[in-house]
C-alpha positions as CSV (number, residue, x, y, z in Angstrom):
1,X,-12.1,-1.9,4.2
2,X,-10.0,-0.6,7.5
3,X,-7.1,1.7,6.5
4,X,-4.9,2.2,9.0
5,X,-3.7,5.3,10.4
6,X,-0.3,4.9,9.5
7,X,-1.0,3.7,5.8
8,X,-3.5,6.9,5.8
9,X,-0.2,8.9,6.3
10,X,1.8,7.1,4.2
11,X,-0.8,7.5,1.3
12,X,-0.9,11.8,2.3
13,X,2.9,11.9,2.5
14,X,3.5,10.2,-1.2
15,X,0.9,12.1,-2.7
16,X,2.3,15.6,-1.7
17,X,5.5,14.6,-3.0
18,X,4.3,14.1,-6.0
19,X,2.1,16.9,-6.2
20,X,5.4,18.4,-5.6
21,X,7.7,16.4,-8.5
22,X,4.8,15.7,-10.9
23,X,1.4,17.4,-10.1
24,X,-0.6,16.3,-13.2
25,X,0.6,12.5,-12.3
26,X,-0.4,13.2,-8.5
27,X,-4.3,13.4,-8.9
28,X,-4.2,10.2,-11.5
29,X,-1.9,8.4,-9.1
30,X,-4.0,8.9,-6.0
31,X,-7.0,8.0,-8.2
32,X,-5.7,4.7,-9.4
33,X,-4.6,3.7,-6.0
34,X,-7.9,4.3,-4.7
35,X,-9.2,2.2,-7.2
36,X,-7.0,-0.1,-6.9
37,X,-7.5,-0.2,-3.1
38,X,-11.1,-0.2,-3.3
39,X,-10.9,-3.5,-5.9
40,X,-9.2,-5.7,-2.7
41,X,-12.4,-5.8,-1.9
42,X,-13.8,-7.7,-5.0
43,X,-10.3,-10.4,-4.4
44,X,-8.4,-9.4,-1.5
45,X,-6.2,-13.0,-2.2
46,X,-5.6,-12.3,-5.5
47,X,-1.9,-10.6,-4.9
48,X,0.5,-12.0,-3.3
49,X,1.8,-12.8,-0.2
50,X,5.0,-10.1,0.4
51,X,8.3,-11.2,1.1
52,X,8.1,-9.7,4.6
53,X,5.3,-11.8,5.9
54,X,8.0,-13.9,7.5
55,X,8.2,-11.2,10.1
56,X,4.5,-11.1,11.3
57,X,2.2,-13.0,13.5
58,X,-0.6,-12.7,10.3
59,X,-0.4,-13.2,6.5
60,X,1.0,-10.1,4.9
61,X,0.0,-9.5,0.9
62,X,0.9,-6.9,-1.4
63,X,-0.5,-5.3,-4.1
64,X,2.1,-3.7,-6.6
65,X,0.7,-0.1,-7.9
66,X,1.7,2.4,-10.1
67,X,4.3,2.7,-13.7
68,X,8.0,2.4,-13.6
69,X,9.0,1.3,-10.2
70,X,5.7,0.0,-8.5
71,X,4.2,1.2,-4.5
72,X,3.8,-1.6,-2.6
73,X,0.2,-1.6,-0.8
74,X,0.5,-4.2,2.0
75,X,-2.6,-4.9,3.5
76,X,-3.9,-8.5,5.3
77,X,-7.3,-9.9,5.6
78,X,-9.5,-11.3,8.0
79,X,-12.8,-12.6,7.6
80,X,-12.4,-11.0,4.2
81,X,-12.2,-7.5,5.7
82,X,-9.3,-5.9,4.1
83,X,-6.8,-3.9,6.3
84,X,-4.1,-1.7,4.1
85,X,-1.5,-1.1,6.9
86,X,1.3,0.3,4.9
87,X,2.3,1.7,1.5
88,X,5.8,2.4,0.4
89,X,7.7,2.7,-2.9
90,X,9.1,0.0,-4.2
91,X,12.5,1.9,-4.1
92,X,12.6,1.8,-0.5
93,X,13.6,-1.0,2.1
94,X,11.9,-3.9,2.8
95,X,9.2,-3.3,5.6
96,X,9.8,-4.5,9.0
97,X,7.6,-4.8,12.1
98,X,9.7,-2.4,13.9
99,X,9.1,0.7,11.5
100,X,7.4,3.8,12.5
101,X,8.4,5.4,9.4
102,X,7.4,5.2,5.9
C-alpha cells in the first residue's frame, strides 16, 4: 500500500476539520477510513472505476467512505499494489489532473 503524499494531506486536513465540527465522529472516522483503506488490499477491484478516470493515462477507482454524503478515496493499482492518490468529500468537485488542491 503506497499513499501518496498529497492523499496523506488530504486525509490530515479532513480529519482536523472534523476534529474541529464533530470531534467524537473524528477519531471513528479516521478509524474506518483506515480500515477501509487497509481492506483495498484484500480486493483493490472491488469499487469502481471513478467517473474521472477519463482524464488519466491509468485506471482510476474509488472507494466511497463514510455516512451522509460519502469521501471519495481514489486510488489505482498496479501489480496489485494499491496507490490512494487523493481523497475528497463527495461534496466537492470532480477531481482533475490539474489540481494541487484538495
Amino acid at each position: 500500500m503506497i499513499i501518496a503524499p498529497n492523499a496523506a494531506q488530504d486525509i490530515r486536513k479532513a480529519f482536523e476539520w472534523l476534529r474541529i465540527e464533530n470531534p467524537a465522529y473524528a477519531l471513528s472516522w479516521r478509524d474506518g477510513l483506515r480500515d477501509a483503506i487497509t481492506a483495498l488490499e484484500t480486493l483493490p477491484f472491488k469499487n469502481p472505476i471513478a467517473p474521472e478516470s477519463k482524464e488519466f493515462d491509468v485506471e482510476i477507482r474509488q472507494l466511497l467512505y463514510g455516512r451522509g454524503t460519502p469521501w471519495r478515496i481514489f486510488y489505482y493499482v498496479n501489480d496489485r499494489q494499491v496507490s490512494i492518490l487523493h481523497v475528497r468529500h463527495g461534496r466537492q468537485d470532480y477531481w482533475h489532473p490539474t489540481d494541487t488542491d484538495s
